[in-house]
N, C-alpha and C positions, 0 to 999 in steps of 0.2 A: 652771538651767544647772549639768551639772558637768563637772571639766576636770581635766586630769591634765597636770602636767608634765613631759618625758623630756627625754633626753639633757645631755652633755656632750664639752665647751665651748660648743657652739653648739647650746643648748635648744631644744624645743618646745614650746606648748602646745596639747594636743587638745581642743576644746571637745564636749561634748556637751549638745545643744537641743531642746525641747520643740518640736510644730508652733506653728509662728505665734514663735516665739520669735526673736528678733533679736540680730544682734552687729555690731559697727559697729568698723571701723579703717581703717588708712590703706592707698595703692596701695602694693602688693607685699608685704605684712608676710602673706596668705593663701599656703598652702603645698600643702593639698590637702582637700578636704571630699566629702562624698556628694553625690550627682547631686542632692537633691532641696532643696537651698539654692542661692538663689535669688539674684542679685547687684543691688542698686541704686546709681548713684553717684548722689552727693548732696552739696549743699552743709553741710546737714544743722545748719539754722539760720540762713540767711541770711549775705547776704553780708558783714555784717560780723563774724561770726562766722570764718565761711568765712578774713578775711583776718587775724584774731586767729591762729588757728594756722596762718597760713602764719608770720607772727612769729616764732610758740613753736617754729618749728624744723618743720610739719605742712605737708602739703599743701592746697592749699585746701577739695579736694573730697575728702569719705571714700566709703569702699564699706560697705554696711550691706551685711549677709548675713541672709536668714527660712528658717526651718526653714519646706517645703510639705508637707500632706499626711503627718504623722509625725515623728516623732522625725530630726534631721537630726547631720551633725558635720562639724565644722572644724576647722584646723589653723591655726598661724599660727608661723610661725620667728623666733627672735631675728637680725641682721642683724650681732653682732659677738658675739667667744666672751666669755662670760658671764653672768650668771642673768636668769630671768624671775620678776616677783617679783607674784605677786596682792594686790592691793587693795583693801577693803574698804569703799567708799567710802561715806561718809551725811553730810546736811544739813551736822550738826554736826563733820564732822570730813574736810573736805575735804584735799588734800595738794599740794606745791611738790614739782616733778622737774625734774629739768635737760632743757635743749633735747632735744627729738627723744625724750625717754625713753618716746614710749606707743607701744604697740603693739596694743591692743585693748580692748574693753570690751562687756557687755551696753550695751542701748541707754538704761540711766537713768543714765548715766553720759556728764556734760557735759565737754570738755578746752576750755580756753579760754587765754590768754595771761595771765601773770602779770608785772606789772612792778614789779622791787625800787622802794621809795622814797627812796632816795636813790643817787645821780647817781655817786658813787662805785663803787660796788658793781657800776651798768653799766658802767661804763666798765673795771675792771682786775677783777671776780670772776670770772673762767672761764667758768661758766653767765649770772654776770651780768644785766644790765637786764633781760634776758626770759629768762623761763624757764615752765616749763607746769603749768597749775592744773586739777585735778581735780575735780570737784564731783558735787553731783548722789547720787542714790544706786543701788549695784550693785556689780559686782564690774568693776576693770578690772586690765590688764595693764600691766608697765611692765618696759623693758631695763636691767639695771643691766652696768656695764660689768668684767669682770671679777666679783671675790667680794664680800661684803658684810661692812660691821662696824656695828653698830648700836648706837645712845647713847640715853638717857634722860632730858635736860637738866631739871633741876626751872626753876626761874623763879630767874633771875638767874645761872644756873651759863651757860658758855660753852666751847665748844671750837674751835680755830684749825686752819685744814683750808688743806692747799696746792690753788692753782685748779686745776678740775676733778674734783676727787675728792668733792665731794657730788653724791649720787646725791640724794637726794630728803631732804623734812623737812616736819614736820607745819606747816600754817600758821599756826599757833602761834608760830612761831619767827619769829625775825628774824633777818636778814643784814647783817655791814657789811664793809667795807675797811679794813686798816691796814698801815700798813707795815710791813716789818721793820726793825727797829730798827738805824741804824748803816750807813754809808756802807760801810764795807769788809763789812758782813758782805751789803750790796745788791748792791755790785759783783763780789762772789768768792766769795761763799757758794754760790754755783748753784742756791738756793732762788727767787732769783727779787726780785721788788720788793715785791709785795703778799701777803699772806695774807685769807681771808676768813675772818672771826668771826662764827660763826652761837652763836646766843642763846636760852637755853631761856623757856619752857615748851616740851617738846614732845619727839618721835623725830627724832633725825637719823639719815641712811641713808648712809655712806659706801662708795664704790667703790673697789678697789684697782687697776684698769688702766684709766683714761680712755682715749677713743680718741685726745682729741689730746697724750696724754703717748708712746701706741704711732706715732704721727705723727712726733712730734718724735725718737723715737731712729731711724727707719727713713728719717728724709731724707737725713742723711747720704749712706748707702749709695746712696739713689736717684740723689742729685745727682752722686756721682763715679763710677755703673757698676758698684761691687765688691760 
């Protein structure tokens, strides 16, 4: 497969496929492809699989797309403005993305539901108890929301990310919860109650416009009309 990605704020990327060649993602993330790709919906793993990424934010059922008879090409759009970002996925080096962030992949590439270990983390992390685990090996795609800043945590270094804003992180890493320190600075600070503490080894992938921080300034308006 090879693939090129255009535009901005609101990317795309163009897949180009060998015949017999396959790419698999979810309903509606397809935006336009050649006549001679082919569509199958599918569980594409059974149903407990199926009900893992409804979980991780997926729909049950993906659509697999095959190149027939030659070379074929697909399209697939990002659904909010911000980068699409290629993946590189093998055995050894699987990756943690926040709910909802896949948006395609060749077909050796497994998305399955990932759940932080500890009860904290679900409950007040943003992406929190479930989020989506990539496996498998190939190339997939994934939505980052807004621009990207990218870290290199050695083993034991740590960095404190307000909820929502990590886009993804190698599985290597670990996640936890903590408060912000200090009752006045919880109730007035406007940062919020919790921070999450992601933990090296490993890449962490931060996002600079979460969808639900662009949610949370535009309710206002919605709620009073103006």
């Amino acid at each position: 497969m090879q693939y090129k990605i255009d535009g901005t704020p609101l990317p795309v990327v163009i897949c180009t496929v060998e015949a017999g060649e396959q790419m698999i993602t979810e309903r509606g993330s397809m935006c336009w492809m050649s006549p001679n790709m082919k569509m199958e919906t599918t569980s594409n793993g059974g149903l407990g699989k199926a009900l893992g990424r409804m979980f991780a934010g997926e729909a049950i059922f993906q659509n697999r797309y095959t190149a027939q008879g030659g070379a074929g090409m697909i399209a697939f759009a990002s659904s909010f403005p911000g980068e699409i970002r290629a993946l590189t996925i093998t055995p050894d080096r699987p990756v943690i993305c926040q709910k909802s962030a896949f948006l395609a992949s060749d077909a050796g590439v497994e998305l399955s539901v990932h759940f932080q270990k500890k009860l904290g983390a679900g409950l007040f992390g943003g992406e929190g108890f479930i989020m989506q685990k990539l496996s498998g090996n190939g190339t997939a795609f994934v939505e980052i929301d807004g621009s990207t800043v990218e870290y290199n945590l050695n083993a034991g270094d740590q960095i404190i990310v307000d909820t929502g804003y990590l886009a993804m992180m190698d599985a290597t890493c670990t996640m936890d919860i903590v408060t912000v320190p200090g009752v006045k600075n919880m109730l007035f600070g406007g940062e919020g109650v919790f921070n999450t503490v992601v933990r090296g080894p490993g890449r962490v992938v931060l996002q600079t416009m979460p969808v639900s921080s662009v949610a949370g300034a535009v309710r206002p308006f919605i709620a009073t009309g103006k």
